[in-house]
Residue, then its C-alpha position, 0 to 999 in steps of 0.5 A: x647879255x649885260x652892259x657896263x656902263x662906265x663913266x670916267x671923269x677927268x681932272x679939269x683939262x685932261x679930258x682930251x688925253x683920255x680920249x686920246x689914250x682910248x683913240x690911240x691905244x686903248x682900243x686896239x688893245x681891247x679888240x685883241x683881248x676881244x672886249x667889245x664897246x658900243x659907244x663913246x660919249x662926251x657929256x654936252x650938258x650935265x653935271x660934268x664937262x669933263x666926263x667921258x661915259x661909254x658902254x660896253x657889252x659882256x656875255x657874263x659877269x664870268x666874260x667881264x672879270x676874266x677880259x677885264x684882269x687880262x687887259x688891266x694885266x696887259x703890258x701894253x695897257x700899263x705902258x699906255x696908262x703910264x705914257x699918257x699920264x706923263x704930266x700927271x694923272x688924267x682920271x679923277x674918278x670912275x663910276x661902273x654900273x651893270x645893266x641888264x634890258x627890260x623884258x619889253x625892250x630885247x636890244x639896239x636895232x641893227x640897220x638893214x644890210 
């Protein structure tokens, strides 16, 4: 199991029509096409307000390059894309790292059912 961790800062302003692209569109894309997130974060403090940074959780690197081409390919994602960038680009730059756990740490705690 791998985690993408990805960070997404937007051109001054924009922040809100990103969050509302992933609210409204992107996500039920992502849970069609079986792409699985963790979390969504905005940035409090930090060097960016205008950040969003969110996880997501891959069997494989194999997983993410196939799910993630689909879903860039995907007509409804591109429709999407297009839409909310009506009045002009919202993401000024994308930072993707992968992450892998520690041996002394096995993964996030499931609450009790």
């Amino acid at each position: 199991m791998i985690h993408e961790l990805r960070v997404y800062t937007c051109l001054p302003g924009r922040l809100p029509a990103l969050q509302q692209r992933f609210e409204t569109r992107t996500l039920a894309i992502w849970e069609r096409l079986g792409i699985r997130s963790l979390g969504f974060w905005t940035t409090m403090t930090g060097p960016s307000n205008n950040d969003l940074t969110y996880l997501i959780e891959w069997q494989s690197l194999a997983e993410r390059e196939q799910k993630w081409a689909t879903f860039m390919a995907d007509p409804e994602w591109q429709q999407a894309k297009e839409t909310s960038e009506a009045d002009g680009p919202i993401v000024a730059n994308i930072a993707s790292s992968f992450l892998q756990p520690t041996r002394f740490f096995q993964g996030f705690s499931k609450p009790s059912e």
